[in-house]
C-alpha positions in Angstrom: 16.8 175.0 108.8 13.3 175.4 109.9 10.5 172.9 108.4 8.5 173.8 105.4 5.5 175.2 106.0 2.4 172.8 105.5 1.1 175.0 102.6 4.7 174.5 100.9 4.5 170.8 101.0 1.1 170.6 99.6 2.1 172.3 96.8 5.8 170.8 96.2 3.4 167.3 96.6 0.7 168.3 93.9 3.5 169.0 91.5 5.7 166.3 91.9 2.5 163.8 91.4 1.1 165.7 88.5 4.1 165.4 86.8 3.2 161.5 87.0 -0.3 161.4 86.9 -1.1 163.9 83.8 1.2 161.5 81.3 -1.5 160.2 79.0 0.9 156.9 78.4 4.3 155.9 79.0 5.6 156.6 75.5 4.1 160.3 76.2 6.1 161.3 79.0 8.6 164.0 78.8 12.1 164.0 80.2 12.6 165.8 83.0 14.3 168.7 83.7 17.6 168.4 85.3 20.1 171.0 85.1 24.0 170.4 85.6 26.0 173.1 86.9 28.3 173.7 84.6 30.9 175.6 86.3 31.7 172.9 88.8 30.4 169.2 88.8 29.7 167.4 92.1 30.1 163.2 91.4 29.0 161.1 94.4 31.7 158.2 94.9 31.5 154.9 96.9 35.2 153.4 97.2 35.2 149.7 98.6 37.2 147.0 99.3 36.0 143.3 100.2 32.7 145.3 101.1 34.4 147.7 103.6 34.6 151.9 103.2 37.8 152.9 101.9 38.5 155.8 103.6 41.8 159.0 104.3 41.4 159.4 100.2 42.2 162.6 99.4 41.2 164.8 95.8 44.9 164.3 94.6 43.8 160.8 94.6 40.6 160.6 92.3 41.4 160.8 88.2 37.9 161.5 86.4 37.5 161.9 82.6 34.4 163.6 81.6 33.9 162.8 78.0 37.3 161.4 78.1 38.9 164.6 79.3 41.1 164.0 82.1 40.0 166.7 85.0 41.5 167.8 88.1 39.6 166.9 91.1 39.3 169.8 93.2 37.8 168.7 96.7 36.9 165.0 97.7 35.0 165.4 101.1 32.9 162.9 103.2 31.1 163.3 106.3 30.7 166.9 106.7 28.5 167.3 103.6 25.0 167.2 105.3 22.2 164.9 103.5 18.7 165.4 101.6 17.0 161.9 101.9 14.0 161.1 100.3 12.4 157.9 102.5 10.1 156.2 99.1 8.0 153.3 100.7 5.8 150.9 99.5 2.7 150.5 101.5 1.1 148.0 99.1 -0.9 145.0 100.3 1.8 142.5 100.4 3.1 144.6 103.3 0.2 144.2 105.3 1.1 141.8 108.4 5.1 141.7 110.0 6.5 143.5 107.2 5.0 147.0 107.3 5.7 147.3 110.9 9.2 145.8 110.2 9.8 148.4 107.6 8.1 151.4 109.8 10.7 150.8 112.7 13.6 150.3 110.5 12.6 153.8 108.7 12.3 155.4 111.7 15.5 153.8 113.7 17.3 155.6 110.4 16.0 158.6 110.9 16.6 158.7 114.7 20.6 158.4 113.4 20.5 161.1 111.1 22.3 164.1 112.1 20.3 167.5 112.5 21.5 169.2 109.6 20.3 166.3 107.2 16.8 166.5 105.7 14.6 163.9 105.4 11.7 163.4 104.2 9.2 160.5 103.4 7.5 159.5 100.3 4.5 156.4 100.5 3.0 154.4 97.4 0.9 151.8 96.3 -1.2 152.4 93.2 -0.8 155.8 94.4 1.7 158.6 95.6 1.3 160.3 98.7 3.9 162.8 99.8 3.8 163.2 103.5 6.3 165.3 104.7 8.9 167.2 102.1 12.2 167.0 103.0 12.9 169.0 106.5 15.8 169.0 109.0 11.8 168.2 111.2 13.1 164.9 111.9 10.1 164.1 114.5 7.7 165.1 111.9 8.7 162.0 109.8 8.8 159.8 112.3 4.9 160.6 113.2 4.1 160.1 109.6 5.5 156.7 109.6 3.9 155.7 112.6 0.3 156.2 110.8 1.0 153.8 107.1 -1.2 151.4 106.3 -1.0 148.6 104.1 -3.5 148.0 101.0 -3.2 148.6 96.6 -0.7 147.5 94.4 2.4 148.6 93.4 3.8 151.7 91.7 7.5 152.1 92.1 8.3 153.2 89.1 6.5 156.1 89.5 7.2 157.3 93.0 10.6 157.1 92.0 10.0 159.5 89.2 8.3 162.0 91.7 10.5 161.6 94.3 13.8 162.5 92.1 11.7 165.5 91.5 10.7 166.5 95.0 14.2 165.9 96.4 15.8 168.2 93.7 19.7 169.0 93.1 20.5 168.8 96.5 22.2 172.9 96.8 25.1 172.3 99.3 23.3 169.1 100.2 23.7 165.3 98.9 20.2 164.3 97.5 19.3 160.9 97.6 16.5 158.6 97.5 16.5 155.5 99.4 13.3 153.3 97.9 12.4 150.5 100.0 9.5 147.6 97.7 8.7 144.1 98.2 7.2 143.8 94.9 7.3 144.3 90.7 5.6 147.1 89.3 2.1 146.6 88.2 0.5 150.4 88.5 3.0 152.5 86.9 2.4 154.8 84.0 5.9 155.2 83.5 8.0 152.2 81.9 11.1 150.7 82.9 13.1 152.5 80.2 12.4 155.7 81.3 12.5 155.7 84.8 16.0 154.6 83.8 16.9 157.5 81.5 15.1 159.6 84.3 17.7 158.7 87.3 20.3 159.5 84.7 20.1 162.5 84.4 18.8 163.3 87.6 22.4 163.4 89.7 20.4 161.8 92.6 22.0 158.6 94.5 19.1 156.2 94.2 19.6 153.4 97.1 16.6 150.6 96.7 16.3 148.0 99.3 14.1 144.9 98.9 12.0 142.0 100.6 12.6 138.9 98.7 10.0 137.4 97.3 8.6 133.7 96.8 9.9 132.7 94.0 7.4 132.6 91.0 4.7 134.9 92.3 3.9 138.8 92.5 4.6 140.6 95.7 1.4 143.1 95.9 -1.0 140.4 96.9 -2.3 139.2 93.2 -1.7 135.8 91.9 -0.4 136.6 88.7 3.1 134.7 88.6 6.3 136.5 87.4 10.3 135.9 87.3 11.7 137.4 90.4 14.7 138.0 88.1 12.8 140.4 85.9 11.7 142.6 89.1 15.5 142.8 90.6 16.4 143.8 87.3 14.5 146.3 86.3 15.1 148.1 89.8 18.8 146.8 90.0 19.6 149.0 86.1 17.3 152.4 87.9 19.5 152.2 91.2 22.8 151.7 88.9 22.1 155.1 87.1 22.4 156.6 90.0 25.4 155.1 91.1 23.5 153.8 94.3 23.5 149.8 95.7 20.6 147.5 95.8 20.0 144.9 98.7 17.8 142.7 99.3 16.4 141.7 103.2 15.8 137.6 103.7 13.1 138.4 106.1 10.9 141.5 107.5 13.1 140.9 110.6 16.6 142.0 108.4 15.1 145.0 107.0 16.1 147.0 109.9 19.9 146.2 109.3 19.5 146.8 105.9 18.4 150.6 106.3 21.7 151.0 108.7 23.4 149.6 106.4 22.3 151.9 103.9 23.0 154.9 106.1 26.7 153.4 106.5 27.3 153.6 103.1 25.9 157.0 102.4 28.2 158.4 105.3 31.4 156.8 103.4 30.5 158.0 100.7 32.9 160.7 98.7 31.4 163.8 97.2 34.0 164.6 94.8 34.0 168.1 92.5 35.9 169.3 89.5 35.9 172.6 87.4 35.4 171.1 83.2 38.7 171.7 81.6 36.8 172.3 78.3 34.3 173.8 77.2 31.0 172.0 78.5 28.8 171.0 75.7 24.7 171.0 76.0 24.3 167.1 76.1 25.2 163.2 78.3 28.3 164.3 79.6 29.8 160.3 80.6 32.0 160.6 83.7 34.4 158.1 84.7 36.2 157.8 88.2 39.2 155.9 89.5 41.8 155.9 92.2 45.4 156.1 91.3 47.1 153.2 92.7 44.3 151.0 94.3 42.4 148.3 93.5 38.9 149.0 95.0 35.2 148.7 93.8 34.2 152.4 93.0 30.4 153.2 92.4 29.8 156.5 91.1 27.2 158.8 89.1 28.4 157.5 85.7 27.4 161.1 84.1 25.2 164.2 83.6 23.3 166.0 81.6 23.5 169.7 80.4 19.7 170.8 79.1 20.0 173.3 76.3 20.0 177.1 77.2 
């Protein structure tokens, strides 16, 4: 697939940020639009055991209720379903110093491992949202992008997630997922914790969110405002479960590097798993709920999706 044209990304970036930027307040902002196929239903699955890949599962393996309607799982593949990844960084001011050029070379070591079918493509925030390259099977041109971030603003994360679930779409034949890398809590955001919540719900997007720990008691954009670090793993702890994704969190600049393979590790083990509804779909939170016959594993999966009125 070639790259998107530069005109093409300018335009896929001013609508993912207006989306954001036009909400007059948090209580104001409308749901997106996400659209589940109704005809057949693609559920991401991550099968572990004592936090290794289970792998050789095969479709006659997975049970799934939707709505509490046992289906019958169709395909369960793995590695050969190419990826859209959506890099979303924080550049805020507590990056500035060993931990932005920690995070650039982990970002770009991932994408160096990528395979040439998978897309990439890279997302930066403070205050702000600045989409720099949509995601392209281009892989170079991400890696240039990350070589020119700079450090300085606060923090918006809630935000960039909202626009990046936007930018990186359904996926098509693809598996879209956001992996959102922030050292600190949210203190810029228009949109509230709630929401982004509901939003990665019904987006069918993997949402992978990797951290820097903090010192404990104190904010992680450069203020001096102090704040449970509790709260802030929390809040982005519930917005990565509703995408069925993992959260970790890196001791040092120096682990985020392994963190980010690790990350990739997991998305290639992961199952893509599809079914055709046995009844009638219904417009609506459709609540999925996958297990393997016979083994006792941790599964992490979408928990759901939601069909939009016609």
């Amino acid at each position: 697939m070639a790259a998107r044209p530069r005109a093409s990304r300018a335009l896929i970036a001013w609508a993912a940020v207006a989306a954001v930027a036009a909400a007059p307040a948090p209580s104001a902002v409308q749901d997106p639009v996400f659209r589940a196929a109704v005809d057949t239903v693609r559920v991401d699955v991550s099968v572990t055991r004592g936090n290794q890949p289970v792998t050789g599962l095969t479709a006659g393996q997975f049970e799934v209720d939707d709505n509490g309607v046992p289906q019958t799982v169709t395909s369960a593949t793995r590695e050969d379903v190419p990826l859209r990844l959506l890099l979303a960084l924080d550049t805020s001011s507590s990056l500035a110093g060993e931990s932005l050029p920690a995070l650039i070379d982990a970002a770009s070591a991932l994408v160096a491992a990528l395979r040439p079918d998978d897309e990439v493509g890279l997302l930066t925030f403070d205050q702000r949202i600045r989409i720099a390259v949509a995601p392209t099977t281009a892989h170079d041109d991400v890696v240039a992008e990350l070589r020119t971030l700079r450090a300085g603003g606060t923090t918006a994360w809630r935000d960039a997630l909202f626009a990046a679930l936007q930018l990186v779409g359904d996926g098509g034949t693809s598996r879209p997922v956001v992996l959102l890398f922030t050292d600190g809590a949210d203190t810029a955001s228009w949109i509230g914790a709630e929401h982004i919540v509901e939003a990665v719900r019904r987006s069918g997007v993997v949402v992978h969110g990797i951290g820097l720990e903090e010192p404990p008691g104190w904010l992680g954009d450069g203020s001096s405002r102090p704040i449970g670090r509790t709260g802030v793993s929390l809040s982005l702890r519930r917005a990565v479960a509703a995408g069925g994704g993992r959260r970790w969190e890196a001791s040092s600049p120096r682990a985020i590097s392994q963190l980010f393979a690790t990350a990739l590790d997991e998305l290639r083990a992961r199952y893509l798993i599809t079914y055709s509804p046995a009844a009638p779909v219904t417009e609506g939170w459709h609540e999925v709920k996958v297990r393997v016959k016979g083994l006792r594993a941790e599964i992490t999966a979408r928990p759901g999706y939601f069909v939009a009125p016609k």
